[in-house]
C-alpha positions in Angstrom: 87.9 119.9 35.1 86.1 120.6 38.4 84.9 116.7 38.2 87.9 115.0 37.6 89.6 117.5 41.0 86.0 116.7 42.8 86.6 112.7 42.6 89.6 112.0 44.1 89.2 114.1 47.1 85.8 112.1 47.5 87.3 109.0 47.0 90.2 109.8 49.8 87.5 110.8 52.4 85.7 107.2 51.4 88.6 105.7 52.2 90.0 107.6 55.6 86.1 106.9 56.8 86.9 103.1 56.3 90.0 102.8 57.4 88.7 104.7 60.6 85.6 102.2 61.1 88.2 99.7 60.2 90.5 100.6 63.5 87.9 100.9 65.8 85.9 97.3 64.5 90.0 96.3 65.5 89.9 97.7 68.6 89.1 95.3 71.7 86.2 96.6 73.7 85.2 95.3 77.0 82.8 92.8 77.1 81.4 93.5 80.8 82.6 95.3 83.4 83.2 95.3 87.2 82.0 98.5 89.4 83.5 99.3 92.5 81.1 99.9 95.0 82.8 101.0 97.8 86.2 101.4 99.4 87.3 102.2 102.9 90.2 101.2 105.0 90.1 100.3 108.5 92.7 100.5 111.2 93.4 97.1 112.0 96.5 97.7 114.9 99.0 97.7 112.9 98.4 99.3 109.8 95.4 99.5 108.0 93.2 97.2 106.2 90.8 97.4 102.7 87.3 96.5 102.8 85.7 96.8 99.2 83.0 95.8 97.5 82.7 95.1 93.7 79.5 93.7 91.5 79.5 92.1 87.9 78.3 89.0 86.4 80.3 86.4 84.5 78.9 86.6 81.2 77.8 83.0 79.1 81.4 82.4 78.7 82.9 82.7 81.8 80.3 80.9 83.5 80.5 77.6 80.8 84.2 77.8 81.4 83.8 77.2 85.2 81.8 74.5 84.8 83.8 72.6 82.4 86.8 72.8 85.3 88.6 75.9 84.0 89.8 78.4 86.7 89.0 81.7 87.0 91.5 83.9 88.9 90.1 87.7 90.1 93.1 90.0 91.1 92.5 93.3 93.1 94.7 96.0 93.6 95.6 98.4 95.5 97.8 101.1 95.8 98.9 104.4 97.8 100.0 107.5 96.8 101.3 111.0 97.9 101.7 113.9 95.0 105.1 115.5 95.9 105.8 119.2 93.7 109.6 118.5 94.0 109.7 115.4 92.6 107.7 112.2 91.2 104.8 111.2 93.5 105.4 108.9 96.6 103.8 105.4 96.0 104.8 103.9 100.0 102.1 101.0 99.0 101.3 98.7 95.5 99.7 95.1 96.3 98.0 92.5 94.8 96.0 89.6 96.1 94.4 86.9 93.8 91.6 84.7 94.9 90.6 81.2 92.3 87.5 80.4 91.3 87.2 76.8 90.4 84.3 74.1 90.4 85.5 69.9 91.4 83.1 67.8 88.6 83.1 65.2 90.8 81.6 66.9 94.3 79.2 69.3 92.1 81.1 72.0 94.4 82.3 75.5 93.4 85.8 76.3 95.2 86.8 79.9 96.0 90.7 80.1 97.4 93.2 82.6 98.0 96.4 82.0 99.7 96.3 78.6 102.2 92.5 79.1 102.5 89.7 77.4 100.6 86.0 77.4 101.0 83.4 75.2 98.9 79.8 76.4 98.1 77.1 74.6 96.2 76.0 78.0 94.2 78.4 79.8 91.8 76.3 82.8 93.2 77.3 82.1 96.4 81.2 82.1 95.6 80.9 84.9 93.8 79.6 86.7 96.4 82.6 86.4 98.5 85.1 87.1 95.3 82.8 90.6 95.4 83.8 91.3 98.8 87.3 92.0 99.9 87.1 92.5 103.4 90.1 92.2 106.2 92.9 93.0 103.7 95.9 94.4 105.5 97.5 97.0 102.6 99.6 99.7 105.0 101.8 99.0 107.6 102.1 102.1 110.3 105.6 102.2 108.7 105.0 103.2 105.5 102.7 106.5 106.0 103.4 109.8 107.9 100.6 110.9 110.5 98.9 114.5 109.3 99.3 113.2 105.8 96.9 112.9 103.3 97.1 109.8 100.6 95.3 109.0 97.5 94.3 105.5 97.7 93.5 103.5 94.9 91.5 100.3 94.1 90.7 97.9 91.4 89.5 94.2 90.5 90.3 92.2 87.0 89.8 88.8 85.6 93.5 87.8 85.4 94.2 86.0 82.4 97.6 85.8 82.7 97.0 83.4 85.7 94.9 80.9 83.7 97.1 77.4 82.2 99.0 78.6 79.1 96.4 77.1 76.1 93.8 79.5 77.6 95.7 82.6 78.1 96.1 82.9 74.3 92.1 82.5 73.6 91.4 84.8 76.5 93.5 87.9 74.6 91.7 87.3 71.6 88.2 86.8 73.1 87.0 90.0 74.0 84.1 87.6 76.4 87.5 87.4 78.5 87.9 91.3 79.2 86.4 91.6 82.3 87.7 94.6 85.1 87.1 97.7 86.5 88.1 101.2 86.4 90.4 102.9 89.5 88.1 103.9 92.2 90.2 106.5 94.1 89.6 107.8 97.1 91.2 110.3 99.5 92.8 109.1 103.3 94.1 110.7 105.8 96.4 109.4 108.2 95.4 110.8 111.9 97.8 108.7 113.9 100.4 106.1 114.0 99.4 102.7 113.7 101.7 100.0 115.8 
């Protein structure tokens, strides 16, 4: 009587284990990851501006996809916020700035652009080094934060997939090789005057 009560309690536990094992083999882990460095911001006349510096390497995948012509797009943001005890936290700043990575077959050229500017370097190393430095981003006007005030300031960098031409957004979310970003790096700043 003790056996027959014994062996179906074993056999549940077998099976929660698996199922467990199951959910996590399910689960999509990141491939690589980007670190943040360092973050400041700089007064820049009239507000302030980010200067950050990220590292990572584009893993066997991302590099073959370059090379056969498919753009990579990098997205960093950024964001500013004041805890407030009366009500939700103040967020007086959320942007985003995207900068492609592409290479032209034809000129053997890697192409890094953001916005109206473009640059061309022989090396993929060499555009990646400027996609790991953001430098000379304007993120606060004067406008938006309060002098004596401190903010929380917040920072990140991510492959944006949802950038890429339709066919290859679809294999990106199921190919964890694609998961490539970095954690928040938050740091504290505090506004000592009034930009113009």
């Amino acid at each position: 009587m003790t056996i027959k009560r014994f062996f179906p309690l074993r056999f549940a536990v077998l099976i929660w284990i698996a199922l467990a094992f199951g959910f996590m083999a399910v689960t999509p882990a990141r491939a690589d990851s980007i670190s943040v460095q360092r973050a400041s911001l700089q007064a820049d006349g009239s507000g302030w501006s980010l200067d950050a510096r990220f590292d990572f390497d584009l893993n066997s995948s991302l590099e073959d996809a370059v090379n056969k012509g498919i753009p990579l797009y990098f997205t960093t943001d950024f964001e500013l916020t004041r805890p407030r005890w009366y009500w939700f936290d103040e967020q007086p700043v959320s942007v985003s700035q995207s900068i492609r990575l592409s290479f032209q077959p034809l000129t053997r050229e890697y192409r890094v652009s953001s916005g109206g500017l473009q640059l061309g370097f022989t090396t993929l190393a060499d555009a990646l080094a400027v996609i790991k430095h953001v430098t000379s981003w304007h993120v606060i006007d004067g406008k938006q934060v309060h002098p004596g005030e401190t903010y929380t300031a917040s920072v990140r960098m991510q492959l944006d997939v949802a950038l890429m031409p339709k066919p290859f957004q679809i294999d990106a979310v199921n190919n964890r090789d694609w998961n490539l970003a970095s954690d928040w790096k938050r740091f504290n700043f505090t506004v000592t005057e009034r930009a113009k």
